[in-house]
PDB file as gemmi writes it, atoms N, CA and C in Angstrom:
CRYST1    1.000    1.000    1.000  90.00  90.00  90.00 P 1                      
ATOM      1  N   UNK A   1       4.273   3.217 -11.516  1.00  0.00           N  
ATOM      2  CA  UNK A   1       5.384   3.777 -10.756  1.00  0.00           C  
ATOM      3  C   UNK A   1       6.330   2.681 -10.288  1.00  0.00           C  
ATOM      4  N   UNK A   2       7.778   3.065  -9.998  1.00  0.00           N  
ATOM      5  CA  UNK A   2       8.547   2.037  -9.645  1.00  0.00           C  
ATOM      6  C   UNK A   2       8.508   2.227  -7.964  1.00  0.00           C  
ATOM      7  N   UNK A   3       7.894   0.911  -7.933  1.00  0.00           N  
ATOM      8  CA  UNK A   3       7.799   0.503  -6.433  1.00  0.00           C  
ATOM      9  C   UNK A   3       9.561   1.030  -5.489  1.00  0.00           C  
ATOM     10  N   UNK A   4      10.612   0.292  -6.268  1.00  0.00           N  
ATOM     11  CA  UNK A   4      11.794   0.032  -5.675  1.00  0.00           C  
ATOM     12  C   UNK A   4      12.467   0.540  -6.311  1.00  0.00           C  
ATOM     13  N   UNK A   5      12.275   2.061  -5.916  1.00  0.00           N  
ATOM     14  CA  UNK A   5      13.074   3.543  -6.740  1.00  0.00           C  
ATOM     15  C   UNK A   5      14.309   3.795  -5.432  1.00  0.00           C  
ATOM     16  N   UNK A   6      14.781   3.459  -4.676  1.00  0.00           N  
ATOM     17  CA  UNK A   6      15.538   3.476  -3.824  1.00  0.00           C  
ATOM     18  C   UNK A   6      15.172   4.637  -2.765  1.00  0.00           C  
ATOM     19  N   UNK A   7      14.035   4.917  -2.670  1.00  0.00           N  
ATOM     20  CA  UNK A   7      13.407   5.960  -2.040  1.00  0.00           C  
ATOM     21  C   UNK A   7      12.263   5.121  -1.140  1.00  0.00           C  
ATOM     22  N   UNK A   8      12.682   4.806   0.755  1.00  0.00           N  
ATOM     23  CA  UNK A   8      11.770   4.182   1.546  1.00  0.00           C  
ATOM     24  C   UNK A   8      11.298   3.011   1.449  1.00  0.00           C  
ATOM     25  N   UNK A   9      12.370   2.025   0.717  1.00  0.00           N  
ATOM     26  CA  UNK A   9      12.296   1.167   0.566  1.00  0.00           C  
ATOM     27  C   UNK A   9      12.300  -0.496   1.191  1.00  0.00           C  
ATOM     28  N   UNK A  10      13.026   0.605   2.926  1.00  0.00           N  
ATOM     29  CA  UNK A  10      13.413  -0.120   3.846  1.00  0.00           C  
ATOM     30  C   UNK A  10      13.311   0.264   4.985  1.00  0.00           C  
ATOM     31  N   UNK A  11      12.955  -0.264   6.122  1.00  0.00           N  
ATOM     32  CA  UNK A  11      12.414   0.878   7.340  1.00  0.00           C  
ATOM     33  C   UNK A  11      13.623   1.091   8.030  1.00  0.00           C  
ATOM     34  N   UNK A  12      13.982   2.041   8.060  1.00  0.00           N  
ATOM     35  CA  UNK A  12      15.067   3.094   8.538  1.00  0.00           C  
ATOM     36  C   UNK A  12      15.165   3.424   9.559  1.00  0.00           C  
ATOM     37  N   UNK A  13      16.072   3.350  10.676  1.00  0.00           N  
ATOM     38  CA  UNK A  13      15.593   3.709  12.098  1.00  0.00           C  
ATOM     39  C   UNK A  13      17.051   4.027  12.177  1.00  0.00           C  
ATOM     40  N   UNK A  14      17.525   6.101  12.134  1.00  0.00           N  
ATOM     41  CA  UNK A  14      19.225   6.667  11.757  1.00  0.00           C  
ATOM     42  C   UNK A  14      18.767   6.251  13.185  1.00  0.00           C  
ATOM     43  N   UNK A  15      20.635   6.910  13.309  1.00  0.00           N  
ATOM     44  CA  UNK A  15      20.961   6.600  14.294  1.00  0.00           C  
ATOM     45  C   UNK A  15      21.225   5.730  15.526  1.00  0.00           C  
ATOM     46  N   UNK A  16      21.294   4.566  15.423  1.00  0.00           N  
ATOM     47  CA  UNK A  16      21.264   3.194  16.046  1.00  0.00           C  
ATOM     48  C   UNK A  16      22.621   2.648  15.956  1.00  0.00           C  
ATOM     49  N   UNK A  17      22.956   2.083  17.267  1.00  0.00           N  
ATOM     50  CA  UNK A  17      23.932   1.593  17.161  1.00  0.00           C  
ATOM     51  C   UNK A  17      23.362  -0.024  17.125  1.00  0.00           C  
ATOM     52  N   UNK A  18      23.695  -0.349  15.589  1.00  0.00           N  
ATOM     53  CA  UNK A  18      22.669  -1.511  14.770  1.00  0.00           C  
ATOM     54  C   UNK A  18      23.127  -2.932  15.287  1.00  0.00           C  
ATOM     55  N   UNK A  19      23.599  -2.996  16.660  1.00  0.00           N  
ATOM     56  CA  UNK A  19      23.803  -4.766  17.218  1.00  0.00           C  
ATOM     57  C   UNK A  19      23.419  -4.579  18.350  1.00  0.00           C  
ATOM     58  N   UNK A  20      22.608  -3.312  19.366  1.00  0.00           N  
ATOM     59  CA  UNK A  20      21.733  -3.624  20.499  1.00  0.00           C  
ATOM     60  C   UNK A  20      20.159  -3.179  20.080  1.00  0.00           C  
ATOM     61  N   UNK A  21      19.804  -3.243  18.983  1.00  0.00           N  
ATOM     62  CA  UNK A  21      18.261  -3.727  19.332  1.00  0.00           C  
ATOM     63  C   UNK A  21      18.116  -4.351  18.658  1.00  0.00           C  
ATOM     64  N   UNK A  22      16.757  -4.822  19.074  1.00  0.00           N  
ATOM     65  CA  UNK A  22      15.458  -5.750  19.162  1.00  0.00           C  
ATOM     66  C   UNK A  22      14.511  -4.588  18.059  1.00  0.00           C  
ATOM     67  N   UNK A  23      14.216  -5.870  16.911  1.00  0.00           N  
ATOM     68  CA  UNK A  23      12.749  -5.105  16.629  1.00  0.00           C  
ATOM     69  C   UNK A  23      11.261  -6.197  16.507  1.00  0.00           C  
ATOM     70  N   UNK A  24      10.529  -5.621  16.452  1.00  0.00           N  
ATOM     71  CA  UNK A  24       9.629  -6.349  15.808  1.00  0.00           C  
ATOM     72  C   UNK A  24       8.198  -5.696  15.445  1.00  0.00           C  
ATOM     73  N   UNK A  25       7.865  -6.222  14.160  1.00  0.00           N  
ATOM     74  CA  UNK A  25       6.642  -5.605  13.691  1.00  0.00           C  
ATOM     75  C   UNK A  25       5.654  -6.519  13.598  1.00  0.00           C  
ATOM     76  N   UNK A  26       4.546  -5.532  14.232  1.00  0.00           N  
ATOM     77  CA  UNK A  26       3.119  -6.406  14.312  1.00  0.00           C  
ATOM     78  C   UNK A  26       2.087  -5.990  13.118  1.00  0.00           C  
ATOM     79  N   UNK A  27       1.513  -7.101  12.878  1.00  0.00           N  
ATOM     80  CA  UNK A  27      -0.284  -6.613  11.770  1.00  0.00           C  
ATOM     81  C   UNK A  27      -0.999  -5.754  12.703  1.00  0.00           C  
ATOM     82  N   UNK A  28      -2.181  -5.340  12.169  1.00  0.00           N  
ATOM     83  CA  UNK A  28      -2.925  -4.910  12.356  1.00  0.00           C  
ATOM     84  C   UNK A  28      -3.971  -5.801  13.653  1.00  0.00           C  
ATOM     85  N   UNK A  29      -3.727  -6.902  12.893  1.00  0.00           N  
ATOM     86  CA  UNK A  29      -4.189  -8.422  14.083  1.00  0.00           C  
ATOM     87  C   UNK A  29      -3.750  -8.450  15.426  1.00  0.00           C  
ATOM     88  N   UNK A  30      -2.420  -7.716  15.589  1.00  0.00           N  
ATOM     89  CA  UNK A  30      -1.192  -7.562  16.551  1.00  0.00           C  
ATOM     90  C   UNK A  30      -0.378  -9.175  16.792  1.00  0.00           C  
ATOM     91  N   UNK A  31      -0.165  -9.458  15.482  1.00  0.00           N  
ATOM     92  CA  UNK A  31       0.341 -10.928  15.164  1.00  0.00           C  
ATOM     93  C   UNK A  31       1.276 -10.689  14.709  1.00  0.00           C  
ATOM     94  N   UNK A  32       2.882 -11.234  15.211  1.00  0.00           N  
ATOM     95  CA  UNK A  32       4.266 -10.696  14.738  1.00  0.00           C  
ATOM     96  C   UNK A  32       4.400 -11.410  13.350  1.00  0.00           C  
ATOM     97  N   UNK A  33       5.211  -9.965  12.440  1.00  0.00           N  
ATOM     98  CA  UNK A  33       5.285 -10.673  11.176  1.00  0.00           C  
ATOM     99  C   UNK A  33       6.735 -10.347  11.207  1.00  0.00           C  
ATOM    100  N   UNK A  34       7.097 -10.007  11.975  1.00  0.00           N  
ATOM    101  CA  UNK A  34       9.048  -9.891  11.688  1.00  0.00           C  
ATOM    102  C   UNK A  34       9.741  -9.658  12.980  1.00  0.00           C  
ATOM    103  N   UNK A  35      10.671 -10.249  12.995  1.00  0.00           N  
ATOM    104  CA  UNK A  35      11.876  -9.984  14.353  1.00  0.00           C  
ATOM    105  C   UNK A  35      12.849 -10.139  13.949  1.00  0.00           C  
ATOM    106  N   UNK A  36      13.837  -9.333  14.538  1.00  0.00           N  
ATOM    107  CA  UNK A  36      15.562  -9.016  14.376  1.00  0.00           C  
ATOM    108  C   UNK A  36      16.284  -8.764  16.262  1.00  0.00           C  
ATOM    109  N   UNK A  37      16.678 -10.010  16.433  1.00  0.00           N  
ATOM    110  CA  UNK A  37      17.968  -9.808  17.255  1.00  0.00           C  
ATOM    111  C   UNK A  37      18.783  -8.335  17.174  1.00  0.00           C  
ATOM    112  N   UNK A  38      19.293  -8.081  15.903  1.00  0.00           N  
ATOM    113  CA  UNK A  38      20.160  -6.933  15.805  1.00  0.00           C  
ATOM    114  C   UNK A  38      19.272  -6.459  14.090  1.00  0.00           C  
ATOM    115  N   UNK A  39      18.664  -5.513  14.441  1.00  0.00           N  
ATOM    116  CA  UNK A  39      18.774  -4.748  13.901  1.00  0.00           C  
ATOM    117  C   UNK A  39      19.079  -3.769  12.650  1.00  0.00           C  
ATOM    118  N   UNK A  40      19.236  -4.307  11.352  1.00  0.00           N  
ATOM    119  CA  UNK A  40      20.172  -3.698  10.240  1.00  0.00           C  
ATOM    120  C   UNK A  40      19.294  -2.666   9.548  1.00  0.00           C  
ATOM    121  N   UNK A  41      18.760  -2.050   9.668  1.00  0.00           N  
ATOM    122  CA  UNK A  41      18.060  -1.473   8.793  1.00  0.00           C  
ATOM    123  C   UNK A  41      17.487  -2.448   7.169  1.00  0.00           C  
ATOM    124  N   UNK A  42      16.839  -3.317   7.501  1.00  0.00           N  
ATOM    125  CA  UNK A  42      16.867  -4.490   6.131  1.00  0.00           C  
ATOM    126  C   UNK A  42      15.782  -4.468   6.150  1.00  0.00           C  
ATOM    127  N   UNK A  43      14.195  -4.031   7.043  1.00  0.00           N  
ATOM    128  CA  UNK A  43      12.927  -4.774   6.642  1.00  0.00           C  
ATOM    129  C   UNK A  43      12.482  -4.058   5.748  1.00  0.00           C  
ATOM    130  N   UNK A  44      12.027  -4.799   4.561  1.00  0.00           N  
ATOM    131  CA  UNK A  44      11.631  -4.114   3.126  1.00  0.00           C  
ATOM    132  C   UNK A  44       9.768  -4.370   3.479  1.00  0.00           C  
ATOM    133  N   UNK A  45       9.613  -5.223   3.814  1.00  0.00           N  
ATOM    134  CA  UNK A  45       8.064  -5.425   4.494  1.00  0.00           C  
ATOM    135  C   UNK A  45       7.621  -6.287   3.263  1.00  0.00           C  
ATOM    136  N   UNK A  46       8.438  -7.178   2.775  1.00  0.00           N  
ATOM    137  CA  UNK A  46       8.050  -8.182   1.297  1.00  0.00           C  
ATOM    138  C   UNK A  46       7.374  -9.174   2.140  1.00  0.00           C  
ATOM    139  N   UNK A  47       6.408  -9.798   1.117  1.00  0.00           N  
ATOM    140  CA  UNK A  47       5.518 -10.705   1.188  1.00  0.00           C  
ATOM    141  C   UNK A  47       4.654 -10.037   2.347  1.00  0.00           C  
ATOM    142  N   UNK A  48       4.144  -8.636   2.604  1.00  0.00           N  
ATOM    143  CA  UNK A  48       3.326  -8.229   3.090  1.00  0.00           C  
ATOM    144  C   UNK A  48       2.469  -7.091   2.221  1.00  0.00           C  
ATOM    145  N   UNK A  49       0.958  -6.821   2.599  1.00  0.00           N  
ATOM    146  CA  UNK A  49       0.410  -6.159   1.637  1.00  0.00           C  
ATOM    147  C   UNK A  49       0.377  -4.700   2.059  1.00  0.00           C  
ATOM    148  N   UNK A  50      -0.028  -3.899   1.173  1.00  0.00           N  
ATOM    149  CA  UNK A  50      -0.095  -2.503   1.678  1.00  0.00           C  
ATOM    150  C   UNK A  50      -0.972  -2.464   2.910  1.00  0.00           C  
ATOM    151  N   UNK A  51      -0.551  -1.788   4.310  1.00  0.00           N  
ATOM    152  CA  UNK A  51      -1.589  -1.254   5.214  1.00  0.00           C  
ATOM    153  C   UNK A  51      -0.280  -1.093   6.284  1.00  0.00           C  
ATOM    154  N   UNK A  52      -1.378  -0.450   7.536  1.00  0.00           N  
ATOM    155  CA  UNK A  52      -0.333  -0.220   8.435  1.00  0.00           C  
ATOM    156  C   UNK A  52       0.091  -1.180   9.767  1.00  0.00           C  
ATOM    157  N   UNK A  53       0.936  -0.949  10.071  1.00  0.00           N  
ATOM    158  CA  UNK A  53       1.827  -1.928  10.791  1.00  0.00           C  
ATOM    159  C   UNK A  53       2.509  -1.013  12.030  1.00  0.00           C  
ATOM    160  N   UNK A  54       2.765  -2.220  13.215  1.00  0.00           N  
ATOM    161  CA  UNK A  54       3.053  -1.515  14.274  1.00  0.00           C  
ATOM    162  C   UNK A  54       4.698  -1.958  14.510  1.00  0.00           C  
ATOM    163  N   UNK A  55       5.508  -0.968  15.290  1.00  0.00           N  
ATOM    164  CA  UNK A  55       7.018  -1.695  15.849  1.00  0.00           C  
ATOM    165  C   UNK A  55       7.052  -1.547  16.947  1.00  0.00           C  
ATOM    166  N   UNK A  56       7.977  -2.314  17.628  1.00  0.00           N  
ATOM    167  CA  UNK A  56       8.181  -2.356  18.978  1.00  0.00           C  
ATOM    168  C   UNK A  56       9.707  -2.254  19.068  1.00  0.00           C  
ATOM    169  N   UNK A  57      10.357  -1.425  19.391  1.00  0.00           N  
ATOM    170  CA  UNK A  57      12.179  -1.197  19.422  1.00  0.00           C  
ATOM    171  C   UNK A  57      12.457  -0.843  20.443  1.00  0.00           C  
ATOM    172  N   UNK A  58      13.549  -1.943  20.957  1.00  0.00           N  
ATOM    173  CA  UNK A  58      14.168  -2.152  22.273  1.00  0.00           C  
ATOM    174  C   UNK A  58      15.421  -2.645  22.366  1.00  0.00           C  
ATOM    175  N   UNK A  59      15.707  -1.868  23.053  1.00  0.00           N  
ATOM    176  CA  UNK A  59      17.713  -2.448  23.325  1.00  0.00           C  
ATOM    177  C   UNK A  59      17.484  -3.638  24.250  1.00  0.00           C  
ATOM    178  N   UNK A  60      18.472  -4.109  23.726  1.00  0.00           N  
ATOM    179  CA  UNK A  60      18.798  -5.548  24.512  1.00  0.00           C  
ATOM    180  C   UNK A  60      19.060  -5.935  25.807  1.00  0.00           C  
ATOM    181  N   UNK A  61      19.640  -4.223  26.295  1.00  0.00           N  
ATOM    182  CA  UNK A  61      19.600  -4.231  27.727  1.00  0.00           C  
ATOM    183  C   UNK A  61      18.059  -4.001  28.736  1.00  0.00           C  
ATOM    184  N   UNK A  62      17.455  -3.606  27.552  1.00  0.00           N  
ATOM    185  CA  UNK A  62      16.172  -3.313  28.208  1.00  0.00           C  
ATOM    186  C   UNK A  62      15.903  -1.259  28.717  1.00  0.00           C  
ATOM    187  N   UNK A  63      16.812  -0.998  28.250  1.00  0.00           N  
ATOM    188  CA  UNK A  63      17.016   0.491  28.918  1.00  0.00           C  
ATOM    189  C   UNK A  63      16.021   1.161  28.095  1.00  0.00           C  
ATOM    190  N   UNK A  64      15.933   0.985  27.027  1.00  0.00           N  
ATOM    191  CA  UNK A  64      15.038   2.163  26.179  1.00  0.00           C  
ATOM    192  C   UNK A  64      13.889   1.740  25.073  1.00  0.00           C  
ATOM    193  N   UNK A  65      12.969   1.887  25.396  1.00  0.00           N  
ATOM    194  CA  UNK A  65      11.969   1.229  24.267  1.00  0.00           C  
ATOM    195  C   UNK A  65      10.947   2.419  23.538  1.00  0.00           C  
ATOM    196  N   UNK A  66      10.604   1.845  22.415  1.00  0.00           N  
ATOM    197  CA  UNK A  66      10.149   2.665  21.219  1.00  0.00           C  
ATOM    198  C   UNK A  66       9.173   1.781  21.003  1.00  0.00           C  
ATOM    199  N   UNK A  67       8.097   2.897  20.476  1.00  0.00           N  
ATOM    200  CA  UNK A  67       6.832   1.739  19.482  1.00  0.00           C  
ATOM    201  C   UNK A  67       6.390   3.271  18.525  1.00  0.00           C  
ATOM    202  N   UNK A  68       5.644   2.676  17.737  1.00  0.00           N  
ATOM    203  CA  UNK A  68       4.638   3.630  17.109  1.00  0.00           C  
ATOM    204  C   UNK A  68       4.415   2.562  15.611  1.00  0.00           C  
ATOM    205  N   UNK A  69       4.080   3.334  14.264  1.00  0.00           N  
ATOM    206  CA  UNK A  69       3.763   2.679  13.405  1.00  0.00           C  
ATOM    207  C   UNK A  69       3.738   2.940  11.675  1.00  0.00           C  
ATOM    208  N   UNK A  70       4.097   2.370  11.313  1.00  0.00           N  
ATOM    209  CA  UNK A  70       4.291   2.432   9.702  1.00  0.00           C  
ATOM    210  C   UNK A  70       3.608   2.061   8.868  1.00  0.00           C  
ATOM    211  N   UNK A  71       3.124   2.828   7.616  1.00  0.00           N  
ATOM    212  CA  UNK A  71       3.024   2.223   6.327  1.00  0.00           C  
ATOM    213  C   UNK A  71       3.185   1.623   5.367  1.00  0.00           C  
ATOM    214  N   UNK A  72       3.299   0.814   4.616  1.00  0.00           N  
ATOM    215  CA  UNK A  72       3.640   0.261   3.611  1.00  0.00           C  
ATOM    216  C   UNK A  72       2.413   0.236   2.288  1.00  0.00           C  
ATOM    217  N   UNK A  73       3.374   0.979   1.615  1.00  0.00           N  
ATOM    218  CA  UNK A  73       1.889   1.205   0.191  1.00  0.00           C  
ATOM    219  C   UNK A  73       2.752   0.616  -0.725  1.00  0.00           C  
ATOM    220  N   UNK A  74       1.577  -0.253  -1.465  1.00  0.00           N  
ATOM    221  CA  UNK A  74       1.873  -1.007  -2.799  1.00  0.00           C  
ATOM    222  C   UNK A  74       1.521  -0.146  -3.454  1.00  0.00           C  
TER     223      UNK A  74                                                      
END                                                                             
């Protein structure tokens, strides 16, 4: 199957106004494997293996925070 069929290829978070948050995703370890100042919708989760993964999303002002967690299947 084609991995990079343009279908979830990138973790997606609509609706954001994409220059006040903060993200970051943790292993399973709860060891950060990615951070973004702002936000673009860009983490493809490369050079990581299939399993699940946690986020932490927060505006910069601090007003509103998000967590929960994602998959990534090879």
């Amino acid at each position: 199957p084609n991995l990079r069929d343009g279908k979830n290829d990138t973790f997606i978070i609509e609706n954001l106004d994409l220059t006040q948050w903060v993200l970051e995703i943790f292993d399973r370890n709860g060891d950060r494997i990615y951070q973004s100042e702002n936000y673009q919708n860009d983490w493809t989760g490369e050079n990581q293996i299939g399993d699940v993964f946690y986020y932490f999303l927060h505006r910069k002002n601090g007003k509103y925070q998000f967590k929960g967690w994602l998959q990534v299947i090879r």
